[in-house]
N, C-alpha and C positions, 0 to 999 in steps of 0.2 A: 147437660148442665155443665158449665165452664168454673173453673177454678177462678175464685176472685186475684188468683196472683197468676193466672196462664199469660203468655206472653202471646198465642194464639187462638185465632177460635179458626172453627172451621164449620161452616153452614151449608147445607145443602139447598138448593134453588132452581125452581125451572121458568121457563119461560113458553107461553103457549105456543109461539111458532111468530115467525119476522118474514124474511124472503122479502122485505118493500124494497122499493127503488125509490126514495130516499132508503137508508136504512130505519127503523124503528128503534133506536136505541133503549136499551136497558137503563141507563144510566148519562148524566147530562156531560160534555167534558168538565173534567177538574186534575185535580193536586192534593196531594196528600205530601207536606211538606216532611214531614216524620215519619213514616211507616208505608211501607212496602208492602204492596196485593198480589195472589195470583188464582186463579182458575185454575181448576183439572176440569175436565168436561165427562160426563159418567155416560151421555145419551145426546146424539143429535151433533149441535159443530155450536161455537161460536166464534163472532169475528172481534178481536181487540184491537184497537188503536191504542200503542205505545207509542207515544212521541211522534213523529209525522209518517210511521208505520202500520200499517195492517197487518197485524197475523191470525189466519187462519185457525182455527184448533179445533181437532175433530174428536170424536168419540175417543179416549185413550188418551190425548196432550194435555199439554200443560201450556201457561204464559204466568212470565212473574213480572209484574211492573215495579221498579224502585220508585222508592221515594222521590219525588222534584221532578217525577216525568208527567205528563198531560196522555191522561187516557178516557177512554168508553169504550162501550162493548157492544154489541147485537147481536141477537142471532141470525144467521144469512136466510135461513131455511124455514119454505113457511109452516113446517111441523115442529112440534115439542122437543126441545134442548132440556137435559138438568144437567148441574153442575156442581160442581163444590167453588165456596169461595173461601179463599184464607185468607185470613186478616188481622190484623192486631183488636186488640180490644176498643180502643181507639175507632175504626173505623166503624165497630159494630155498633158503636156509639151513636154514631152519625148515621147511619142507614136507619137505626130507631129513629132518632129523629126526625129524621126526613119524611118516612113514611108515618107519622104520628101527626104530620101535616099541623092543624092547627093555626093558619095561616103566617108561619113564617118566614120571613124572609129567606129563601135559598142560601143565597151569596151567604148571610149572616153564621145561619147554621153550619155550613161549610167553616164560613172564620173560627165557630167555636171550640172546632175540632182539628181546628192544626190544619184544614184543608183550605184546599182556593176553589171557588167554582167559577168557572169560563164560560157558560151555556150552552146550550144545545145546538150540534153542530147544526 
């Protein structure tokens, strides 16, 4: 349970396993125009695109994306990844959302929360 005045949350997440060629991603490209994300990976690897970057991150690393940069994520491997994701409240906002579906608009929900979304590479 988070503190209604915490500046971060920290969630724990897995993913069942990627390994595709396209990648499978986690998540579509976007912008989080205010607030800063990052991953520790607890099991497995994932791969993050930071800005027109790839990085790696295995069992043990970390990646911190700033604010104003264009990122997603996947796992490379086609077995089970968990990780932690930190994030401002803000963003946890928006991943409810998102996942709460409902049919709305992407793009929209992104705008309502200070993010941009760019679509799926």
């Amino acid at each position: 349970m988070a503190s209604p005045r915490a500046s971060i949350v920290v969630v724990e997440w897995t993913d069942p396993g990627g390994g595709t060629d396209p990648p499978t991603y986690i998540a579509p490209l976007h912008i989080h125009h205010e607030d800063d994300e990052a991953w520790y990976v607890l099991d497995g690897a994932l791969c993050v695109r930071v800005g027109d970057d790839v990085v790696d991150v295995p069992a043990g690393g970390a990646v911190l994306v700033p604010r104003g940069t264009p990122h997603t994520y996947w796992n490379p491997r086609p077995s089970p990844t968990r990780y932690l994701l930190v994030m401002t409240p803000r963003i946890q906002r928006l991943i409810a959302a998102l996942h709460a579906g409902g049919g709305a608009d992407a793009a929209a929900v992104f705008a309502a929360h200070r993010s941009e979304y760019l679509g799926w590479p």
